[in-house]
Structures are given as C-alpha cells and as structure tokens.
C-alpha positions as CSV (number, residue, x, y, z in Angstrom):
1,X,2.5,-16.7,53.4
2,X,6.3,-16.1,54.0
3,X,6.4,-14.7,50.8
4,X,3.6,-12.0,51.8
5,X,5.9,-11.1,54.9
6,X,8.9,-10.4,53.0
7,X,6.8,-7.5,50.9
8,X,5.4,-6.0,53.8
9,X,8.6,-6.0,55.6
10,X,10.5,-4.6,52.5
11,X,8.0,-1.6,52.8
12,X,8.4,-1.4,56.4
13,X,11.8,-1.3,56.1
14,X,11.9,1.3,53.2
15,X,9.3,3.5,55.2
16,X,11.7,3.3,57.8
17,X,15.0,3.8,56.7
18,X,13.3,7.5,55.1
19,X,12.1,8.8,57.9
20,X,15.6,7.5,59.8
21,X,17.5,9.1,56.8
22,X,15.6,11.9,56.7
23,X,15.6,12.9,60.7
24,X,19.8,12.4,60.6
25,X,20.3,14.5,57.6
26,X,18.5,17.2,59.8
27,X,20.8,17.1,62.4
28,X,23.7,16.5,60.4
29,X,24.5,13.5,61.5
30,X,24.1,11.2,58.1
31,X,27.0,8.5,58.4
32,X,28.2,8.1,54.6
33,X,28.9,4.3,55.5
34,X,25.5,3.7,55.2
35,X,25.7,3.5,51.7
36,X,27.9,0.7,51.6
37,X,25.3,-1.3,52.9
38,X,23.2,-1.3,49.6
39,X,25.6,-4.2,48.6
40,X,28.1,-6.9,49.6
41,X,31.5,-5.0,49.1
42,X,33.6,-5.7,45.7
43,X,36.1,-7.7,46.4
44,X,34.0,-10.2,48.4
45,X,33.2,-12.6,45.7
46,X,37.3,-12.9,44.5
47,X,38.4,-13.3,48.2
48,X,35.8,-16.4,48.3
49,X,36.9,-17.8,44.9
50,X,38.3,-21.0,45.0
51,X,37.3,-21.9,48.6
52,X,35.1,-23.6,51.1
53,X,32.0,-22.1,52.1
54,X,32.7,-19.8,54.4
55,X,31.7,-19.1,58.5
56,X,29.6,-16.4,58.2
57,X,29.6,-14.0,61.7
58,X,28.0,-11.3,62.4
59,X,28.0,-8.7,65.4
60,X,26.6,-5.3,65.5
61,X,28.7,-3.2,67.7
62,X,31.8,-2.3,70.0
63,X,30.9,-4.9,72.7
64,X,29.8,-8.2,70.5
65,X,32.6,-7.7,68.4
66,X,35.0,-7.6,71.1
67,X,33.3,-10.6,72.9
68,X,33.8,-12.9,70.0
69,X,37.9,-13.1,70.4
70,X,38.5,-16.9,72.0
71,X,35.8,-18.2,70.1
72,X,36.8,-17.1,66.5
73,X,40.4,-18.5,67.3
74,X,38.7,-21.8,68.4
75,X,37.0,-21.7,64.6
76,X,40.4,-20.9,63.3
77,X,42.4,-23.6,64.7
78,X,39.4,-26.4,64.5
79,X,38.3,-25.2,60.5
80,X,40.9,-23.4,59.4
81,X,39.6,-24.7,55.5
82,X,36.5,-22.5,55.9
83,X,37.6,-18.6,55.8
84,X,35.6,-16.6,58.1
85,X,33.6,-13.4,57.2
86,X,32.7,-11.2,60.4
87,X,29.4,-8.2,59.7
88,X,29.0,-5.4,61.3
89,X,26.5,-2.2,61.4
90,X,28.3,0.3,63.3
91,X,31.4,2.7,62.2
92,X,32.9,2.0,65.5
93,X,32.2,-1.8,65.1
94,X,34.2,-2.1,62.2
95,X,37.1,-0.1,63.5
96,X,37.5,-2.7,66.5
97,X,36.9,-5.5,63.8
98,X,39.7,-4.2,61.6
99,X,41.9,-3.5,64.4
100,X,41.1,-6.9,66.2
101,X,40.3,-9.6,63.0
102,X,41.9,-7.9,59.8
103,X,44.4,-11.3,59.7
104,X,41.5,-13.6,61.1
105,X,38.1,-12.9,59.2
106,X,37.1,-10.5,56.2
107,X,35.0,-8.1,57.7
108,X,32.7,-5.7,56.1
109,X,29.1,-4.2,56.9
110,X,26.2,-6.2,57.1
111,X,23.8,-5.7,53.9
112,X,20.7,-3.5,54.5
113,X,17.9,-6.2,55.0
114,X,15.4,-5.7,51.8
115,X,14.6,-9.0,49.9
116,X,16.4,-7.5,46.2
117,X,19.5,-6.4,48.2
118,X,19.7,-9.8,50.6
119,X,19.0,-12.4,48.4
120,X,22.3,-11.6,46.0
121,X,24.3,-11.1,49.6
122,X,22.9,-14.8,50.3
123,X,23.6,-15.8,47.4
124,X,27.3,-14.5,46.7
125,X,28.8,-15.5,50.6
126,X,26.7,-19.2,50.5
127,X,28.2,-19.9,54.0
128,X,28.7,-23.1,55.5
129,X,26.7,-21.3,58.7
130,X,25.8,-18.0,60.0
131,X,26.0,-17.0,63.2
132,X,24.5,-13.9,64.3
133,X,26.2,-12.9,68.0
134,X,23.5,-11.8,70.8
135,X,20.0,-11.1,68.9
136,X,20.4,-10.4,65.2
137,X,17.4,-10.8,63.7
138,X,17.0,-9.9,60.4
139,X,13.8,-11.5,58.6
140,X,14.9,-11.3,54.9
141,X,18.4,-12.8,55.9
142,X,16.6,-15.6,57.8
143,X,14.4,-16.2,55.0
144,X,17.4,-16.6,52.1
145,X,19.4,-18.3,54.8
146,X,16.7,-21.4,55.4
147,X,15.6,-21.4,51.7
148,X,19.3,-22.8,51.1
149,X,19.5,-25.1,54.2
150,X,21.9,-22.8,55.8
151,X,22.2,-23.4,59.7
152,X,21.2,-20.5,60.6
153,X,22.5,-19.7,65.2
154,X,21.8,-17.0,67.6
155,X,24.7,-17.6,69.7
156,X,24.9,-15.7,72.9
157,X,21.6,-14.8,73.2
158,X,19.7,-11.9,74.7
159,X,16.7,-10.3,74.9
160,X,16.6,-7.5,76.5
161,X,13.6,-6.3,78.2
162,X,13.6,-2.6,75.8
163,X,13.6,-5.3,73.0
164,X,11.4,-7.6,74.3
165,X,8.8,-4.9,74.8
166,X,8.9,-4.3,71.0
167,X,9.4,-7.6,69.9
168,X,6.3,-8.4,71.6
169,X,4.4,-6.3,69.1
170,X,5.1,-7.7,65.9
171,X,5.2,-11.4,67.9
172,X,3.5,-13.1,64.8
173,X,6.6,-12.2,62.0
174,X,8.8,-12.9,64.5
175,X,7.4,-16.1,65.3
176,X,8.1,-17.2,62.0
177,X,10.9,-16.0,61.7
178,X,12.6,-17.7,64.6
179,X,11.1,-20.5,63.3
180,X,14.0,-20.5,61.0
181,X,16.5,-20.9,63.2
182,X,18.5,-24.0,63.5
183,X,19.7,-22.7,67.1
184,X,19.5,-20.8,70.3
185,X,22.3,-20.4,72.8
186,X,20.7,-18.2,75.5
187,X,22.7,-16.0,78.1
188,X,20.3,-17.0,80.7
189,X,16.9,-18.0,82.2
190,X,15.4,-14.4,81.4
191,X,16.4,-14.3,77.7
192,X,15.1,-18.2,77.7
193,X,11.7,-17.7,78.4
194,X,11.5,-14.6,76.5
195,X,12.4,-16.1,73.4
196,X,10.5,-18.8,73.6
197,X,7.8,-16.4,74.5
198,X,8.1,-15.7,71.4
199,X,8.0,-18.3,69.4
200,X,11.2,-20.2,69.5
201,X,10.9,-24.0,69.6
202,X,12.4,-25.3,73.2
203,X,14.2,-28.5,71.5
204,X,16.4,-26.0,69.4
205,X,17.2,-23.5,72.6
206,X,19.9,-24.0,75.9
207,X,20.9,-22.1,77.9
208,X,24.9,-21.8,78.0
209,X,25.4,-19.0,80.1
210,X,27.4,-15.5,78.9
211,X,30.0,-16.3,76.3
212,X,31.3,-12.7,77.9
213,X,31.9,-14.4,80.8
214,X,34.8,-16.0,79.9
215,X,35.4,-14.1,76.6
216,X,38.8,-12.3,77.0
217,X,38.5,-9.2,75.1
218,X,42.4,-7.9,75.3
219,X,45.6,-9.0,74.4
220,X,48.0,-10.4,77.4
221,X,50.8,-8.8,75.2
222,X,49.1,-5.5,74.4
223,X,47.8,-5.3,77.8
224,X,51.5,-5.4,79.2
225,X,53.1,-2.7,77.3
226,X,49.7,-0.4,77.9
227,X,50.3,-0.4,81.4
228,X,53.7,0.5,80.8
229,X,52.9,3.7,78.8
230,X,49.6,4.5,80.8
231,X,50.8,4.2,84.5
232,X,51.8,7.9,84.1
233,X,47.7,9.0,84.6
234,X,48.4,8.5,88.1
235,X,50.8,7.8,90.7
236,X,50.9,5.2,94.2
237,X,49.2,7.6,96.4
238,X,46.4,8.4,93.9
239,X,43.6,6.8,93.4
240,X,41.8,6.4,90.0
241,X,38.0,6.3,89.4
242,X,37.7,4.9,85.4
243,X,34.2,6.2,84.8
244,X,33.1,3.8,81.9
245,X,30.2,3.8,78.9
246,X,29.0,7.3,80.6
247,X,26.0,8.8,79.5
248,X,24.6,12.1,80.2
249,X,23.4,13.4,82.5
250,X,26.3,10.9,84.3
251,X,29.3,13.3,83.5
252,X,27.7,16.4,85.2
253,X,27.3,13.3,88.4
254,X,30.2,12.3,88.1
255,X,32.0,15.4,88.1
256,X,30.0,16.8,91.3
257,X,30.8,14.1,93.1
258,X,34.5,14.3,92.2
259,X,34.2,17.8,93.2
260,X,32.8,16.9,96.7
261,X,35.5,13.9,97.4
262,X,37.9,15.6,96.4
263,X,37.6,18.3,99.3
264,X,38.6,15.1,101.3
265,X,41.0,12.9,98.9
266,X,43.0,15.1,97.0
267,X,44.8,12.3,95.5
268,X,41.5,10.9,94.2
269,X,41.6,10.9,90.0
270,X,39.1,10.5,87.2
271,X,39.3,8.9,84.0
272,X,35.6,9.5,82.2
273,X,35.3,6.7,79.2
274,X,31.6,8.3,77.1
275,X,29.6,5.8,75.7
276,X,30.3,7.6,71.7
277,X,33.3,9.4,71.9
278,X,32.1,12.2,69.7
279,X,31.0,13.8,72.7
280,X,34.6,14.1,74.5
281,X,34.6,17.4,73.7
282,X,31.2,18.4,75.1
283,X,32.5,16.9,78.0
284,X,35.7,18.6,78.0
285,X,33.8,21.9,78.5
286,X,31.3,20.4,81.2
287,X,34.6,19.4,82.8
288,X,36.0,23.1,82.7
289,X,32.5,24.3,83.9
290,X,33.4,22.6,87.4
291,X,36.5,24.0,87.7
292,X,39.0,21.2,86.4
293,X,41.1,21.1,83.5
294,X,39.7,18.3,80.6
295,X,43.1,17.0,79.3
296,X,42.0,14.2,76.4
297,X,43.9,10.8,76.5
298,X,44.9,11.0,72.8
299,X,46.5,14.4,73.5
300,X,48.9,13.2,76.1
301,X,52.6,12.5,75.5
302,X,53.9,12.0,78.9
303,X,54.2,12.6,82.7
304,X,55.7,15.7,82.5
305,X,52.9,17.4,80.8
306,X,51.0,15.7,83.1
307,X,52.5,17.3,86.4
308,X,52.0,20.5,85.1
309,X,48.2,20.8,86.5
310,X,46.8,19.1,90.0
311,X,43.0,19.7,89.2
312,X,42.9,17.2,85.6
313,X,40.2,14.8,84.7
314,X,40.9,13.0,81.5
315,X,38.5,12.2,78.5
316,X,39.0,8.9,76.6
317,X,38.5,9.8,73.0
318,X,39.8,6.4,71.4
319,X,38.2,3.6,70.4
320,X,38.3,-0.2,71.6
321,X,40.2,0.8,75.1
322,X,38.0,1.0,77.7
323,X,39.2,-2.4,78.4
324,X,42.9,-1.6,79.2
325,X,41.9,1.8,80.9
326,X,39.7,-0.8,83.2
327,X,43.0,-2.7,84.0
328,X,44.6,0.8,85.9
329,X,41.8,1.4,87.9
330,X,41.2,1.7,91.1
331,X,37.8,2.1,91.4
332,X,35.2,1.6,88.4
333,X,31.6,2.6,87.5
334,X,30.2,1.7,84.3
335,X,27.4,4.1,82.8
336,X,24.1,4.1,81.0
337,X,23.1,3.1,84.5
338,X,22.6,5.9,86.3
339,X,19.8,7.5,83.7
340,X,17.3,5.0,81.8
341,X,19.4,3.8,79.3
342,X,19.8,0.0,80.5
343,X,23.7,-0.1,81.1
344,X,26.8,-1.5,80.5
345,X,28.8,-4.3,80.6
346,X,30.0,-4.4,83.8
347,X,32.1,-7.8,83.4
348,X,35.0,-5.9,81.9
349,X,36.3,-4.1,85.5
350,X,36.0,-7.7,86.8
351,X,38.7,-9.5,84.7
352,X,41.1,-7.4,86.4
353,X,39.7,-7.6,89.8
354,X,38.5,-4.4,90.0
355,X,35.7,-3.4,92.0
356,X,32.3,-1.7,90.5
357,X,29.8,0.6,91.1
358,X,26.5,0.8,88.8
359,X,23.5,2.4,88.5
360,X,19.8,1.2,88.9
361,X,18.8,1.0,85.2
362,X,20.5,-2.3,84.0
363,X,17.8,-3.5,82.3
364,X,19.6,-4.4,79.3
365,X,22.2,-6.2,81.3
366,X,19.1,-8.0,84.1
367,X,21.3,-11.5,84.5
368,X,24.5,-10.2,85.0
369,X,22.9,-7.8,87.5
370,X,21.6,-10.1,89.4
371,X,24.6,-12.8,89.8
372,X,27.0,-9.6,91.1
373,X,24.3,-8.3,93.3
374,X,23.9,-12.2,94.9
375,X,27.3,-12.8,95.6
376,X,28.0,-9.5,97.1
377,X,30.2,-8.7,93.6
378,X,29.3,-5.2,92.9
379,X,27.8,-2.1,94.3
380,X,24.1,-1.0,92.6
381,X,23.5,2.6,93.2
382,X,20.4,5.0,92.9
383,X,21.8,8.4,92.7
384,X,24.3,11.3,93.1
385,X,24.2,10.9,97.3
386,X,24.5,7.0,96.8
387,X,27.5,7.7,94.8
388,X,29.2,9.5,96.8
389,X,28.4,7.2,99.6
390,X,30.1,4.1,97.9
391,X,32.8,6.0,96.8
392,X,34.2,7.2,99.9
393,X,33.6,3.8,101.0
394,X,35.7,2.4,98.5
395,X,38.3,5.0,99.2
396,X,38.6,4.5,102.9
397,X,38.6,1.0,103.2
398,X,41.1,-1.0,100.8
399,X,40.2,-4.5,102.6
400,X,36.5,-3.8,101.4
401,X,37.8,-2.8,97.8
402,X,40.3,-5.2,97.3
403,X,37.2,-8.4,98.2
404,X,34.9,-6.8,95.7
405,X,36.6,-6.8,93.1
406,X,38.0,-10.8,94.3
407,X,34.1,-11.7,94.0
408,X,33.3,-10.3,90.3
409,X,36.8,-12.0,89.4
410,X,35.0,-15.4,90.8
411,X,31.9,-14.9,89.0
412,X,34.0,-14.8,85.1
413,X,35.9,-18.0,86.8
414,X,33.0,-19.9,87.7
415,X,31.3,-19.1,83.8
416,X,34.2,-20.8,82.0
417,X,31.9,-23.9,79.9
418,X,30.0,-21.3,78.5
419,X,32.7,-20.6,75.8
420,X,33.5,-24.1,75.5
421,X,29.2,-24.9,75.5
422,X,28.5,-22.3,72.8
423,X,31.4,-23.8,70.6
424,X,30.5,-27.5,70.9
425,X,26.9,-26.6,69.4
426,X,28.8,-24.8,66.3
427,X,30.9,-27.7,66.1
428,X,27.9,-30.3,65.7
429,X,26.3,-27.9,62.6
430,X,29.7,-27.2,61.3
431,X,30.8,-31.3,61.5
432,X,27.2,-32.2,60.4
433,X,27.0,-34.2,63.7
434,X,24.3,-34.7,66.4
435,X,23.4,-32.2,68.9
436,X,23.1,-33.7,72.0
C-alpha cells in the first residue's frame, strides 16, 4: 500500500511542480536554485567519507533557520563525532545558513521529494537522525528514512491552522506518513491536538513548548558592535518605530499613520523591515508618494548623510537583520498581521524588551498570540485608526512602554526548558537510550 502512495504522490508532485514552474516563468520570477534540487550537491559524499553518520537538520526558511542556533551548538559540543548537515528550500534560507553555520554544519538545499531523486539523497547522507524543524513533511523522505530505521523528529512543531485546513484533505497519506515518525515535539496544545488529529500516535508526541522561546537568534558580540554603527538612524529625542515582516497593503498603513503622528511628534522615526526584500524598492516609491524621502539601509554610510533630510523613512534591504534592527527600537510592530497573511514572529522585539504592536490575523502564530495577549505583553490591533491609537499611546507614555515590553521579556524567561526539553528527546535517539 505504501508503495502505491509513493507513485501517486510522485505524479502529484510532478503535476505540481509544472504548473508552479510554469506560472513563475510567466512572471519572471523562475529561481535558478531550483535546479540544484534535482540532486544532493557534489561534494556531499567526499565531505561524509570517512565519518560517522551524520545529524541530518533540516529548516525551510529565514525564521527556522535562525531559531535553530543554541540547539545546534548543544549537538556540537555533546556529538561533536557526528558532522551535522543543515537543508534548506529557500534562497534566503541558505544565505542566513551560510552566514550563521558555514563552520558548524554543511548546508545545502533540500532534495526535491520524488521517490528516484530521494531514495539516492537517503541513501548517500545515511544519517544517524533527521530532524526536520517546525512541520517538514515530506512523504518520500519519510518513507526512505523508516525503510532504513532512521529516527525520523519533528522538532518544534506547528501546525498552523492555513496548513491544518489543507492537511485535513489528504488526512489518509498523511496519516501514514506520520506514522513514520519516531517523534513529535509540539509548540503547544493547538498544534497537539491537531496533529494528532491527524494521525500521530499520542505516546510518540509532548508538548515542549516554543524552542523560539528561548532560542537566541543573534550574536552578543555582533549585536554590540551593530549598535555601535546603527545608533546613527536616530538620535535621544527621537523615537523609532521598526516596522517588521511588513506586507502590503501594511506599508501604505504604516506610512499614513506616520504621516498623521508625525503632525504631533516630529521626532517620531520609521524603520520598515518587508517580509521579501525584493520589494524595497516598490516601497521606496510608496514612500516618496507620501511625501518622505526612502533612504535604503544598505545605502547609508553615516550620520552626516543622514542629517541632510528631516522627512526619511528607511527600507531594510539586507538579509538576516531584522533581529538587530529590533534591538534599536523603540516601538515595534511585526507584519503579515494587519492583512490575512497569519503574521510574524513577534518574539523577536521581546528579547530586547521592546514593546509590540500586531495585527488581527496571527493565525499562523495562534499560541504565541494568546500567551502575550494574557499577560498583558503586547498590543493586538484591528486597523489603521487602532494603529494610530496605540501608537500615540506608546509615544506619550514611556512608563506604559517601558512595562510592555518588561512583560514579553518575561514570557521568553519563563519558556527556558523548552530548549533544554526538545534536546533531551534528541539525546535519547541519538544515545540509543529510553525516552522517558
């Protein structure tokens, strides 16, 4: 029966990747680094030779890769015979990857998932375990994975409810599929019962709570000498509103309610972070269109050109920074919240204390909504008027500020066993041990 699932799925998969190629080469937007998917890379099998099995992670964007820092220094210093291999799917994934692991992990992209082209991946690598960060599930990996008794973890996990919905429809291959799987960390009680909803066998799930809780995802070092160079964007008697993960139509909100405040708070500044920086320069003209001058953070040198021109709002245009920008704020909102597209982490502002506002659609992000919104820890907005509101809020009362962002710092102190939780379980497949 499995066997019948992997041929139907390859077709599936074919069908789809044709129609996906197909619509992206009509709007020019085919991404050559797809084609390095069709196999492991080339040097893979010499950087293995002569070692252990390796630790096989794998993350699919910006935000798991970041989140897996602590944790694969804790596999480095516990297993340091076992070289670790870190997959990704995105461009921008692998960029952060590169930048963050290049001494810690070989890191390459993920293999597409059709039976000919996983089964040799599977069989090259031959990890010790894979460990697939939030919910990767790929059916053909699954399947070569568990037909060599590979320990096969879905650490961190979450479902949200976009996924769910769709999940839900082709419950039966995924059923079997998750049968596969030797364990289930789960963020929380939501993602729980959904993946067991689906299939998932209770005695191999726990909820640990969210590794990004307590994940740090910046260097202490790096973090000091960024400040350094960045505290030019603005002076003491500014304040600055890092807009993060934006979406449109968010910019065009943003940027009206900037407008409006500003009549009051000249000194008020705006840093807008867009979820794919491709689009900095569409925002650059939106910026212009409401009278302000767009000046991009990888164009700027120092303060001097920066006193040059009161009415500025920057664009970040780098990659794997948000974080730091995070750290100069005064005032944060994190995007993809405001329209439906489920939002953002909003746990980064809060290792630095910083106080957030969000939008109503965090429907990809449902636990972490919930904790800041019952301990007071964050301010949930509906639209451009509520904005505004809980800005000039946070602008005229710096007691008010200064607690909020105290209370999302006491959430990520109050998470710290779920690094340590989500390790201990790799530890027991990893040491062949029993999971209590």
């Amino acid at each position: 029966m499995r066997e019948i699932f992997v041929v139907l799925y390859d077709l599936l998969f074919i069908l789809a990747g044709f129609y996906f190629l197909l619509k992206y080469f009509l709007r020019g937007r085919v991404n050559k680094e797809i084609f390095k998917r069709l196999q492991v890379p080339e040097n893979l099998p010499s950087y293995l030779q002569g070692r252990k099995s390796p630790i096989w992670l794998h993350a699919v964007s910006v935000g798991e890769v970041a989140s897996l820092e602590e944790l694969i220094n804790s596999l480095k210093r516990s297993f340091p015979e076992h070289p670790l291999l870190l997959s990704v799917i995105t461009l921008q994934g692998k960029e952060l990857a590169e930048k963050l692991y290049k001494d810690k992990a070989f890191i390459f992209y993920l293999p597409l998932d059709l039976s000919f082209i996983m089964k040799k991946a599977v069989s090259i690598i031959s990890p010790k375990i894979f460990i697939g960060v939030e919910t990767e599930i790929w059916p053909n990996l699954y399947y070569f994975l568990s037909k060599k008794n590979i320990p096969i973890i879905i650490l961190n996990g979450r479902i949200s409810q976009k996924s769910f919905k769709f999940y839900k429809l082709v419950k039966p291959l995924l059923r079997v599929v998750l049968r596969e799987v030797s364990f289930i960390t789960a963020q929380d009680k939501i993602s729980e019962e959904r993946f067991l909803s689906l299939g998932a066998e209770s005695s191999k799930l726990k909820v640990t709570g969210n590794m990004k809780f307590k994940s740090r995802t910046f260097s202490e070092d790096k973090l000091s000498d960024f400040k350094k160079k960045w505290q030019v964007l603005k002076n003491r008697e500014e304040c600055l509103l890092v807009a993060g993960s934006t979406h449109p139509p968010e910019e065009e909100i943003l940027l009206s309610t900037f407008k409006d405040i500003r009549k009051v708070f000249p000194k008020f500044k705006l840093l807008i972070c867009p979820r794919h920086i491709e689009r900095a320069e569409k925002i650059a003209q939106l910026v212009q269109k409401f009278g302000f001058e767009p000046t991009l953070v990888s164009k700027i040198k120092d303060r001097d050109n920066l006193d040059s021109l009161e009415k500025r709002v920057f664009i970040l245009d780098t990659v794997g920074e948000l974080i730091y920008f995070y750290s100069l704020a005064d005032i944060t909102f994190v995007g993809g919240s405001l329209s439906k597209y489920g939002g953002h982490n909003i746990l980064e502002p809060a290792y630095f204390s910083k106080p957030v506002i969000f939008g109503q659609y965090m429907f990809n992000f449902e636990e972490i909504r919930r904790v800041f919104l019952e301990n007071k820890a964050g301010l949930e907005v509906k639209n451009e008027e509520e904005l505004k509101s809980a800005l000039l809020r946070l602008l005229t009362d710096k007691v008010f500020r200064e607690e909020l962002g105290r209370r999302a710092k006491n959430i990520l102190e109050s998470s710290e066993s779920a690094l340590r939780e989500n390790f201990e379980v790799l530890k027991c497949f990893l040491e062949n041990s029993t999971l209590i």
